[in-house]
mmCIF file of the N, C-alpha and C atoms, coordinates in Angstrom:
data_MODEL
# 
_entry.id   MODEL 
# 
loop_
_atom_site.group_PDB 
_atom_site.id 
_atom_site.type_symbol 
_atom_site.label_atom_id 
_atom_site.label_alt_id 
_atom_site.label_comp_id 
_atom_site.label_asym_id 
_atom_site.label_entity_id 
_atom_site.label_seq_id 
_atom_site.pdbx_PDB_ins_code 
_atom_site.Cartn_x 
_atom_site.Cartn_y 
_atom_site.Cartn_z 
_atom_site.occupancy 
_atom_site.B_iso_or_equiv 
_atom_site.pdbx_formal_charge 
_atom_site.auth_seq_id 
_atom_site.auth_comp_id 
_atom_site.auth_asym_id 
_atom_site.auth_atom_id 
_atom_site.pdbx_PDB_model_num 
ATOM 1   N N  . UNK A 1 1  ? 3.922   -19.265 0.557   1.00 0.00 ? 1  UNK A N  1 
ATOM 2   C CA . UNK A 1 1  ? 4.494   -19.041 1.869   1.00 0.00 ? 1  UNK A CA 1 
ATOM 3   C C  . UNK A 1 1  ? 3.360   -19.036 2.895   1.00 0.00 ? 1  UNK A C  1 
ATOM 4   N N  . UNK A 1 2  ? 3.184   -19.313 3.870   1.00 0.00 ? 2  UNK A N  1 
ATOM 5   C CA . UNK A 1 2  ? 2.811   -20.044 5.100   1.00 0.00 ? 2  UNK A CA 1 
ATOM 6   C C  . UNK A 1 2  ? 3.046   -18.206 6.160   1.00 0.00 ? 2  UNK A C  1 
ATOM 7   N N  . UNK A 1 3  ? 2.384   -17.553 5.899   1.00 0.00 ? 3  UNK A N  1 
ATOM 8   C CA . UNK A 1 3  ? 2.255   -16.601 7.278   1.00 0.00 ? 3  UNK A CA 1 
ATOM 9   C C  . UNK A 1 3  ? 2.138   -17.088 8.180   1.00 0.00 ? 3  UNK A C  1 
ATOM 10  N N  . UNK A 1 4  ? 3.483   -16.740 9.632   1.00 0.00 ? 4  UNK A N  1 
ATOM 11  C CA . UNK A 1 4  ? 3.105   -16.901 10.751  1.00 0.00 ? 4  UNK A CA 1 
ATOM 12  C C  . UNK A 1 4  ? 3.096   -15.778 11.517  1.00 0.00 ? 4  UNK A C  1 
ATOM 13  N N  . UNK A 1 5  ? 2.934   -15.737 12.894  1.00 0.00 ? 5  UNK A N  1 
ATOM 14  C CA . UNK A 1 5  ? 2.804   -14.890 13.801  1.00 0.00 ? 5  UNK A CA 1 
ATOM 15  C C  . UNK A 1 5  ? 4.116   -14.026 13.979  1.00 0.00 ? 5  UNK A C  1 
ATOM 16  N N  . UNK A 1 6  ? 4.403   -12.425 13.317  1.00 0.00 ? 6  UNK A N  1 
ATOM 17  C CA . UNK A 1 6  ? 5.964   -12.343 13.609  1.00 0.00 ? 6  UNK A CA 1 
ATOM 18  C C  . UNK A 1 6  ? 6.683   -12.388 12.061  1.00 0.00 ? 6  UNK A C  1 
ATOM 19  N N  . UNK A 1 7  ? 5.790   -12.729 11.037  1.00 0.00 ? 7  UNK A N  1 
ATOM 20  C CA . UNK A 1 7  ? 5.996   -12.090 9.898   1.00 0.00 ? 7  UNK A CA 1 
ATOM 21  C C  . UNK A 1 7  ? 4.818   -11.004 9.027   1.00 0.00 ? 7  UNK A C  1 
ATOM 22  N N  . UNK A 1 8  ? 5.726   -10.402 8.122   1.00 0.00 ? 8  UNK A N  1 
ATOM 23  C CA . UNK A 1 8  ? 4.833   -9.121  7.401   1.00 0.00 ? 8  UNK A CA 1 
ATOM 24  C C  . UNK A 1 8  ? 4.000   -9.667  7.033   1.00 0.00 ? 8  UNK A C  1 
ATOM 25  N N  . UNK A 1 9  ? 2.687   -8.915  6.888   1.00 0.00 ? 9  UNK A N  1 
ATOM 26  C CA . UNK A 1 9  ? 2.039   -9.085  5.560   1.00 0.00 ? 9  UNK A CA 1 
ATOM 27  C C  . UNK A 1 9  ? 1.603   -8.209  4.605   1.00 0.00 ? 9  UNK A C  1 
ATOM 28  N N  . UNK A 1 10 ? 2.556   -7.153  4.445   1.00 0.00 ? 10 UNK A N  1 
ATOM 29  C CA . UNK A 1 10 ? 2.425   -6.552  2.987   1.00 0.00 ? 10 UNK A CA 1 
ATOM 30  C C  . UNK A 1 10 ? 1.815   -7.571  1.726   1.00 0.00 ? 10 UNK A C  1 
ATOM 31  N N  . UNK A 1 11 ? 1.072   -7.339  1.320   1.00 0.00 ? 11 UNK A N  1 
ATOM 32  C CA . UNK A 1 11 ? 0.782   -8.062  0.218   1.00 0.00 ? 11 UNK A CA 1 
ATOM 33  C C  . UNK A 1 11 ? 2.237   -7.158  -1.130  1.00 0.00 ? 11 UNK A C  1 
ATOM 34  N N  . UNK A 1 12 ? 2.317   -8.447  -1.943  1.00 0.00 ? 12 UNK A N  1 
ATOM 35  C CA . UNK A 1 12 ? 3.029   -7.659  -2.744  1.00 0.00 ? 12 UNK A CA 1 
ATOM 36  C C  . UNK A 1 12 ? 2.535   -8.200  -3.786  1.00 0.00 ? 12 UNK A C  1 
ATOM 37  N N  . UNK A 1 13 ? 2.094   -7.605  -5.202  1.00 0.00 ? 13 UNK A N  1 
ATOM 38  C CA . UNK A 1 13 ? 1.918   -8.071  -6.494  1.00 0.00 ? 13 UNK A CA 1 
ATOM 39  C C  . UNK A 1 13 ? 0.269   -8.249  -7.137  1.00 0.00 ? 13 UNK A C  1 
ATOM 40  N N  . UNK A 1 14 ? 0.019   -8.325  -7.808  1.00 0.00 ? 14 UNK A N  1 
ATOM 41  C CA . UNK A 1 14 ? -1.766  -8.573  -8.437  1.00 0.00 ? 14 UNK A CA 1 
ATOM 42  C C  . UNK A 1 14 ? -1.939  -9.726  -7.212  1.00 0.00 ? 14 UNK A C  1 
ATOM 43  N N  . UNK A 1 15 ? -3.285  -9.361  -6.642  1.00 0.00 ? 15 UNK A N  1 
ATOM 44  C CA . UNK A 1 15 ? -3.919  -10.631 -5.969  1.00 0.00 ? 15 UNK A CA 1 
ATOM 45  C C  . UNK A 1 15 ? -4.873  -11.431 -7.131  1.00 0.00 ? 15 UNK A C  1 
ATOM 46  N N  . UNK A 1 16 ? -4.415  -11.162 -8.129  1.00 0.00 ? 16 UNK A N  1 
ATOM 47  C CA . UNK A 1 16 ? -5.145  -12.061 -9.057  1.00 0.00 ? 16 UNK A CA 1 
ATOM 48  C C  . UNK A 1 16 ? -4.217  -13.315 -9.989  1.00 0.00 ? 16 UNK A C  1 
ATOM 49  N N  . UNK A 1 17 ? -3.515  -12.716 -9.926  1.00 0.00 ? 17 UNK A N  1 
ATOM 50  C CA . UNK A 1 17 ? -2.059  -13.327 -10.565 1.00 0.00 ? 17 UNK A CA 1 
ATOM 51  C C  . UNK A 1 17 ? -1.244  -14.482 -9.311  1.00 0.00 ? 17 UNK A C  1 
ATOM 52  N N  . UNK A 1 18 ? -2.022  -15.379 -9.384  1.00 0.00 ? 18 UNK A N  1 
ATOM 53  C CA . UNK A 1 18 ? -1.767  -16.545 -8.090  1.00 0.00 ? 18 UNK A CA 1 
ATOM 54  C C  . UNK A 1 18 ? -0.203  -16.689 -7.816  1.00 0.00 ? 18 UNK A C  1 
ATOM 55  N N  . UNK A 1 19 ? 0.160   -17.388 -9.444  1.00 0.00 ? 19 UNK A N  1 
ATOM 56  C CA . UNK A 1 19 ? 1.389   -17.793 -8.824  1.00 0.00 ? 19 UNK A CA 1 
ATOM 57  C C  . UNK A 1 19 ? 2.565   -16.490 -8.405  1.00 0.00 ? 19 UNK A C  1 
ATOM 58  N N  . UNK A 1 20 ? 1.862   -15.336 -9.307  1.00 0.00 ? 20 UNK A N  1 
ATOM 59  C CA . UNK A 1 20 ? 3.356   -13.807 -8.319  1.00 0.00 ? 20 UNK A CA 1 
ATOM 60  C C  . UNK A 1 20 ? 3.039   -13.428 -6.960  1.00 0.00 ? 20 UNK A C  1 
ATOM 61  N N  . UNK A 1 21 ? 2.020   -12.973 -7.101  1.00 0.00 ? 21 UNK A N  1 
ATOM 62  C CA . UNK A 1 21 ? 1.187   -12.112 -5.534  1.00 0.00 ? 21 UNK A CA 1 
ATOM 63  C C  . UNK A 1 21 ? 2.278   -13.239 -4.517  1.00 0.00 ? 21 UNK A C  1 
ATOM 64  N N  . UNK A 1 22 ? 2.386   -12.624 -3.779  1.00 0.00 ? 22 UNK A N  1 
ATOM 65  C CA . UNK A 1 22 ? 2.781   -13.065 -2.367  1.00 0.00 ? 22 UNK A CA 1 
ATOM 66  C C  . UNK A 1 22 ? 2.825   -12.477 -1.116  1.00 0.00 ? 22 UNK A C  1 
ATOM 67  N N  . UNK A 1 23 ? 3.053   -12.280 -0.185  1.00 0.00 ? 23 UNK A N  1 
ATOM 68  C CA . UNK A 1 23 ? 3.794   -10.949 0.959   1.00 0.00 ? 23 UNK A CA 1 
ATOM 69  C C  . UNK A 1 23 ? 4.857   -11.131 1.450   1.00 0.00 ? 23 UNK A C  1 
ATOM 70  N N  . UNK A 1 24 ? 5.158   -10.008 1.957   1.00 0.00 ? 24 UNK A N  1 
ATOM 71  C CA . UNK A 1 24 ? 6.673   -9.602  2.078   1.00 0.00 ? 24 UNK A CA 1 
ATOM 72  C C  . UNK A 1 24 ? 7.457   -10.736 3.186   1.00 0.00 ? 24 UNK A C  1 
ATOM 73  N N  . UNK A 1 25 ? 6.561   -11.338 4.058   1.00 0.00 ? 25 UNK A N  1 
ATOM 74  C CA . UNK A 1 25 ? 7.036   -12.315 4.758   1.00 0.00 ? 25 UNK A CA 1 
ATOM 75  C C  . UNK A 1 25 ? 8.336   -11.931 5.983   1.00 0.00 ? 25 UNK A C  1 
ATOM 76  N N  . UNK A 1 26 ? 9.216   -10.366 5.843   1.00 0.00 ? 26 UNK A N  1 
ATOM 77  C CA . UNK A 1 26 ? 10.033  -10.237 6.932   1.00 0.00 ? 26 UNK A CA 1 
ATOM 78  C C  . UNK A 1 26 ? 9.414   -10.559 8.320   1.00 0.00 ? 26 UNK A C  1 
ATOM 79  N N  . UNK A 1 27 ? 10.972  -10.064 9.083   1.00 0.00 ? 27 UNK A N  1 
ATOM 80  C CA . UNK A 1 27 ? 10.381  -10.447 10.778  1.00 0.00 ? 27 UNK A CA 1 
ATOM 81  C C  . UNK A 1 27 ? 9.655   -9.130  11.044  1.00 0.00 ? 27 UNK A C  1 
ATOM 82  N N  . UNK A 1 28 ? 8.873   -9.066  11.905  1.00 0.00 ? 28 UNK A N  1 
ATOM 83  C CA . UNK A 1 28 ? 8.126   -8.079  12.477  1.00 0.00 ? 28 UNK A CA 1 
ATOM 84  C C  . UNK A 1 28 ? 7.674   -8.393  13.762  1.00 0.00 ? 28 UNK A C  1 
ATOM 85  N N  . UNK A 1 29 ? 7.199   -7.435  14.817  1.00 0.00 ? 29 UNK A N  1 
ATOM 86  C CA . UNK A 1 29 ? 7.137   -7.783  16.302  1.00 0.00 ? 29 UNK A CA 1 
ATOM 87  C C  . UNK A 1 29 ? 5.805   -8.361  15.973  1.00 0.00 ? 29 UNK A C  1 
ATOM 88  N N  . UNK A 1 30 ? 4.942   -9.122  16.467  1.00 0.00 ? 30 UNK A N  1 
ATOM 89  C CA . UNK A 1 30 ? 4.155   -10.012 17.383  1.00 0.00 ? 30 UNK A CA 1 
ATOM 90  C C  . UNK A 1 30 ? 2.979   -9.053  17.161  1.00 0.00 ? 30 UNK A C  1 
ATOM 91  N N  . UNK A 1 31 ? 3.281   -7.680  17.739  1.00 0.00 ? 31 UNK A N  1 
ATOM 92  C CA . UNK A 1 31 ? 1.880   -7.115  17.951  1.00 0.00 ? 31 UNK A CA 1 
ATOM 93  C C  . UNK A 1 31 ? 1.440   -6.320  16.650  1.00 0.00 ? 31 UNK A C  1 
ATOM 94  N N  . UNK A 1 32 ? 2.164   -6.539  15.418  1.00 0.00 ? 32 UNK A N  1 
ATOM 95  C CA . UNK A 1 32 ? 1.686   -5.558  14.418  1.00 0.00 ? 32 UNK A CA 1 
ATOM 96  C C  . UNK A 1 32 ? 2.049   -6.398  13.405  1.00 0.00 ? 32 UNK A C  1 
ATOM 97  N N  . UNK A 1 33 ? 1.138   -6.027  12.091  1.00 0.00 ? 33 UNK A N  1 
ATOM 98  C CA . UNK A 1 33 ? 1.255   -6.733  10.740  1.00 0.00 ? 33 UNK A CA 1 
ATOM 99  C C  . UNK A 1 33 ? 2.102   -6.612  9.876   1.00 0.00 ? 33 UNK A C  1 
ATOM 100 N N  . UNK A 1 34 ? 3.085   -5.760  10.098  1.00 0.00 ? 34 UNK A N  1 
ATOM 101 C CA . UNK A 1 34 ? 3.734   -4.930  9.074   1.00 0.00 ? 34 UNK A CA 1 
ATOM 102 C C  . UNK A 1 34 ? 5.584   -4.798  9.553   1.00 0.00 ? 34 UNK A C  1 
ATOM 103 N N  . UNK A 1 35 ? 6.427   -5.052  8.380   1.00 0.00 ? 35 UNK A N  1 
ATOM 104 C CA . UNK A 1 35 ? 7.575   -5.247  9.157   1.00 0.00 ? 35 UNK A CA 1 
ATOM 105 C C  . UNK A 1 35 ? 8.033   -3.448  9.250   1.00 0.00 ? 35 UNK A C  1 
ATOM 106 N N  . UNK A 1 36 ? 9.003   -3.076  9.719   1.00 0.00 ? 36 UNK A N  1 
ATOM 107 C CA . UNK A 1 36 ? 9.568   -1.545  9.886   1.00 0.00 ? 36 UNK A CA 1 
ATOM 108 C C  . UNK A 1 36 ? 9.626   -1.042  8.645   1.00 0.00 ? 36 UNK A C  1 
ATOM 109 N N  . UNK A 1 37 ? 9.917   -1.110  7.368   1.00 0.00 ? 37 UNK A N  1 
ATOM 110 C CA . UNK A 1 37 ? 9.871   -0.553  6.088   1.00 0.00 ? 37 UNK A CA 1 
ATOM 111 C C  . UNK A 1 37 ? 7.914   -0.314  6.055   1.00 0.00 ? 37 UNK A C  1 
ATOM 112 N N  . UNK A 1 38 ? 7.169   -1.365  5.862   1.00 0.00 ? 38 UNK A N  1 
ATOM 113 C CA . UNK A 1 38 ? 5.825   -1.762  5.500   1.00 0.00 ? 38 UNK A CA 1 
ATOM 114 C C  . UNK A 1 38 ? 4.925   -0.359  6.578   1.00 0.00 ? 38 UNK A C  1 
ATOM 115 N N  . UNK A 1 39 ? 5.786   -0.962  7.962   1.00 0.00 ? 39 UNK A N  1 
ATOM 116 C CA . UNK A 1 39 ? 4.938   -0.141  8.687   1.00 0.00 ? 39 UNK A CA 1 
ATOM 117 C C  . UNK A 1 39 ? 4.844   1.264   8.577   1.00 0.00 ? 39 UNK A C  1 
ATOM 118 N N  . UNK A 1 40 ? 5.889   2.279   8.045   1.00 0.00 ? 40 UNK A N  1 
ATOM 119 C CA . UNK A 1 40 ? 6.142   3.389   7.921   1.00 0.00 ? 40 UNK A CA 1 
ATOM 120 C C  . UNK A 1 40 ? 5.757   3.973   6.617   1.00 0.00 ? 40 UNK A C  1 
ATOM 121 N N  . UNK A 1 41 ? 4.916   3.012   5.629   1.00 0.00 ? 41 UNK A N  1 
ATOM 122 C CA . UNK A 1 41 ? 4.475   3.120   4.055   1.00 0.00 ? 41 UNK A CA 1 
ATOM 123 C C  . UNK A 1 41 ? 2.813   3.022   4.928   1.00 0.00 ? 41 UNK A C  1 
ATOM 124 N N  . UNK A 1 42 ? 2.718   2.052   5.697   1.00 0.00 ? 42 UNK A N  1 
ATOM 125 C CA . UNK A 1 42 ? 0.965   2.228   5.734   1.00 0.00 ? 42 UNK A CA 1 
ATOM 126 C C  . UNK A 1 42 ? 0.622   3.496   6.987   1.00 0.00 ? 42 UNK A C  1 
ATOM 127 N N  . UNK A 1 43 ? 1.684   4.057   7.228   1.00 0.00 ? 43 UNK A N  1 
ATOM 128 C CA . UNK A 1 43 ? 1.261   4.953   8.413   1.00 0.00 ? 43 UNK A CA 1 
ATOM 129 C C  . UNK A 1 43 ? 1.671   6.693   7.777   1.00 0.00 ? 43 UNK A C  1 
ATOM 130 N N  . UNK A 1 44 ? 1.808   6.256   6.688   1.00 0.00 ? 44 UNK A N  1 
ATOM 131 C CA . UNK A 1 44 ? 2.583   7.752   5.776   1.00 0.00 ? 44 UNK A CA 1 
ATOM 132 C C  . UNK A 1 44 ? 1.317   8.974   5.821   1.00 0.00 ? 44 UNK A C  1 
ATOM 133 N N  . UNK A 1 45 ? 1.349   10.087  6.007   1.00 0.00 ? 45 UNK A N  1 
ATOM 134 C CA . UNK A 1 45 ? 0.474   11.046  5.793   1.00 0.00 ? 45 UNK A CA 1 
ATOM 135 C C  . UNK A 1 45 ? -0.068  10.784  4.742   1.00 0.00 ? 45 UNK A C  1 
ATOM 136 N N  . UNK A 1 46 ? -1.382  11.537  4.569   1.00 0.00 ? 46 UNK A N  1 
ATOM 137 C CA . UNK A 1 46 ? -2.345  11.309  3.286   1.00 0.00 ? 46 UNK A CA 1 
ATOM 138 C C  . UNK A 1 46 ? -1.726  12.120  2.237   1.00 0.00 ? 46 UNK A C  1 
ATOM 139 N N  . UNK A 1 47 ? -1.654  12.019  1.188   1.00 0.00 ? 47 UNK A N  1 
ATOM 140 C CA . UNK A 1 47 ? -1.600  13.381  0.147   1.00 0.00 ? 47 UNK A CA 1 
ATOM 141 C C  . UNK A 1 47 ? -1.938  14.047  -0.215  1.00 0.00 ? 47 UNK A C  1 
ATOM 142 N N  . UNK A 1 48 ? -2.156  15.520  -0.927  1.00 0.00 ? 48 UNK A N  1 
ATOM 143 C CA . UNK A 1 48 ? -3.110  16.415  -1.252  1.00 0.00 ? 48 UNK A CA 1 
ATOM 144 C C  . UNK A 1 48 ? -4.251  15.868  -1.647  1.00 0.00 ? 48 UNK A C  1 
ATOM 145 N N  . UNK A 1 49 ? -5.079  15.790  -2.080  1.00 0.00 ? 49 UNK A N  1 
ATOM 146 C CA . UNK A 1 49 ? -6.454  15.661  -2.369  1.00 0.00 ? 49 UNK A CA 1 
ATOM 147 C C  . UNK A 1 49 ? -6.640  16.308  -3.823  1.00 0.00 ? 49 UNK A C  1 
ATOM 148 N N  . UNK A 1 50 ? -6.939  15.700  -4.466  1.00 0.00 ? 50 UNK A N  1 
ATOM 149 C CA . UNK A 1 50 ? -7.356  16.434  -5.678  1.00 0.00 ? 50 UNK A CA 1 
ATOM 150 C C  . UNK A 1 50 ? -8.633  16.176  -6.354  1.00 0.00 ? 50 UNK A C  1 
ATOM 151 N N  . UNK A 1 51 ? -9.184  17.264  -7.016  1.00 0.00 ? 51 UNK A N  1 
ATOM 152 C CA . UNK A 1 51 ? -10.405 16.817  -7.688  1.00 0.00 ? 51 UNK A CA 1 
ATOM 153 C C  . UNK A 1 51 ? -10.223 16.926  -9.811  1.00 0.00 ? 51 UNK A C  1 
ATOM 154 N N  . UNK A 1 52 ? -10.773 15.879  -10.123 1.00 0.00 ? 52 UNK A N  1 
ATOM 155 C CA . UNK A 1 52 ? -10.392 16.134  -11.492 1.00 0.00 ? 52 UNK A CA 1 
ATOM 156 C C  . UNK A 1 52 ? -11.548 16.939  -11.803 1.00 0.00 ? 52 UNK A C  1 
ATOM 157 N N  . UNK A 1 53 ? -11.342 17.447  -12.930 1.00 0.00 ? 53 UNK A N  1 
ATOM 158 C CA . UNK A 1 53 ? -11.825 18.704  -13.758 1.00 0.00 ? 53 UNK A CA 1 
ATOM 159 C C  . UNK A 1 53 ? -12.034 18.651  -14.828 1.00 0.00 ? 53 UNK A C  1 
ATOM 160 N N  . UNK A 1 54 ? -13.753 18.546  -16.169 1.00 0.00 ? 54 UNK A N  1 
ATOM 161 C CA . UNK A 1 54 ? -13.642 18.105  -17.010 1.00 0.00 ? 54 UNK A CA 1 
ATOM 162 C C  . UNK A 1 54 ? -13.367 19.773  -17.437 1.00 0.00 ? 54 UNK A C  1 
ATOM 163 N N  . UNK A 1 55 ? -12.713 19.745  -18.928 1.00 0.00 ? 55 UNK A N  1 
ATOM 164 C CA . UNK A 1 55 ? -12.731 20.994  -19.664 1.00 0.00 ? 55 UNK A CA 1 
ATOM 165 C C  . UNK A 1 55 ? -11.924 21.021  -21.132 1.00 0.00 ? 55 UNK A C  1 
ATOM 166 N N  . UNK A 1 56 ? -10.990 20.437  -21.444 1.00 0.00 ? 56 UNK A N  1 
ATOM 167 C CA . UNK A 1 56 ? -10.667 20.512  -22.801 1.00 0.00 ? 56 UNK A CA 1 
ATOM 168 C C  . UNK A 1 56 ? -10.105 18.663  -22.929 1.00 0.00 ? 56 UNK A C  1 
ATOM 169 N N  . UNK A 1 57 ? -9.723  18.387  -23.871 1.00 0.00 ? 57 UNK A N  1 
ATOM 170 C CA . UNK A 1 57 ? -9.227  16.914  -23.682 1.00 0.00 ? 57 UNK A CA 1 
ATOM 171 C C  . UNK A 1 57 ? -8.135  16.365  -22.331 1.00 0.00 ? 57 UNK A C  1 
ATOM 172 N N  . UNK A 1 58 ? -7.683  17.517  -22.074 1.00 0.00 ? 58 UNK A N  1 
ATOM 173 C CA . UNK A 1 58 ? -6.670  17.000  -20.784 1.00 0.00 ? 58 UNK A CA 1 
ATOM 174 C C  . UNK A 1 58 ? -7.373  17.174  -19.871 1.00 0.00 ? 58 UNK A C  1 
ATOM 175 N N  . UNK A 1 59 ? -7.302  16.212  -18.897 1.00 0.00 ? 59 UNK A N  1 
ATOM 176 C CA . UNK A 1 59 ? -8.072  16.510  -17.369 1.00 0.00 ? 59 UNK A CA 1 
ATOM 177 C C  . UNK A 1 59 ? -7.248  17.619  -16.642 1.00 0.00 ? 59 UNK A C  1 
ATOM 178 N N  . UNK A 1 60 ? -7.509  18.046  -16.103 1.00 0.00 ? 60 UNK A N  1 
ATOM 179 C CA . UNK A 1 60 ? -6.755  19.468  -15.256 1.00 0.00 ? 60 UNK A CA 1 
ATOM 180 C C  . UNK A 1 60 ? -7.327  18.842  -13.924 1.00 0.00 ? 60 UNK A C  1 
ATOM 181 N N  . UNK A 1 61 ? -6.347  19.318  -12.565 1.00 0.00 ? 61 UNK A N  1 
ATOM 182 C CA . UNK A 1 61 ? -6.674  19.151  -11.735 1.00 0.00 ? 61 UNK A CA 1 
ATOM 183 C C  . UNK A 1 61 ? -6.491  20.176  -10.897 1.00 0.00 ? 61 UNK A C  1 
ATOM 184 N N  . UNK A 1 62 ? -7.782  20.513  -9.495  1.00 0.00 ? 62 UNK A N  1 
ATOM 185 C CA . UNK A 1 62 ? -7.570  21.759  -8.750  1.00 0.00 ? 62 UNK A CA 1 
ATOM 186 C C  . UNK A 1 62 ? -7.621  20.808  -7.736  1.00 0.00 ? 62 UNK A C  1 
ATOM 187 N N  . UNK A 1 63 ? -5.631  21.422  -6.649  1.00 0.00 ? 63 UNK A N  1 
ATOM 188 C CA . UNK A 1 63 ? -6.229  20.666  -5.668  1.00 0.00 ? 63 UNK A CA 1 
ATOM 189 C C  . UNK A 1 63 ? -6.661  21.362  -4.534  1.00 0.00 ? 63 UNK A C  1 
ATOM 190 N N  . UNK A 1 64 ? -7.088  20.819  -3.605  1.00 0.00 ? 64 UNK A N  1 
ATOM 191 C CA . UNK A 1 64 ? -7.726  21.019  -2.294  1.00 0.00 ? 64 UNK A CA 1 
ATOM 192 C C  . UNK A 1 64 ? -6.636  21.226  -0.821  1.00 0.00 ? 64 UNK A C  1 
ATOM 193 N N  . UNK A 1 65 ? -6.871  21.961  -0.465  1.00 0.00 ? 65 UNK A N  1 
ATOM 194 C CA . UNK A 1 65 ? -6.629  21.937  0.893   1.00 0.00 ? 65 UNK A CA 1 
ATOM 195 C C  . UNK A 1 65 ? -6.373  20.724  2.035   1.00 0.00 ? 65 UNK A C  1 
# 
């Protein structure tokens, strides 16, 4: 698919895997990359933060603030 000006570009799929990878290709306004679903996934709050923890075979995690 041929991106133009006014469609998404979510990438979707392995960018290594030629013939699946593609992007999402919907309409989207002019001034942004991302259609209304896309845009509201790359603008989402961050998530807790966590740090892993070595100590018995399971990783444990403490998270952060």
């Amino acid at each position: 698919m041929a991106l133009r000006a006014g469609m998404c570009r979510w990438p979707i799929g392995d960018q290594h895997d030629f013939k699946r990878f593609r992007f999402c290709g919907c309409a989207c306004s002019l001034e942004t990359n991302y259609c209304e679903t896309h845009k509201k996934l790359a603008s989402a709050p961050n998530r807790p933060k966590s740090i892993p923890v070595a100590g018995n075979s399971l990783m444990s995690t403490i998270k952060t603030a």
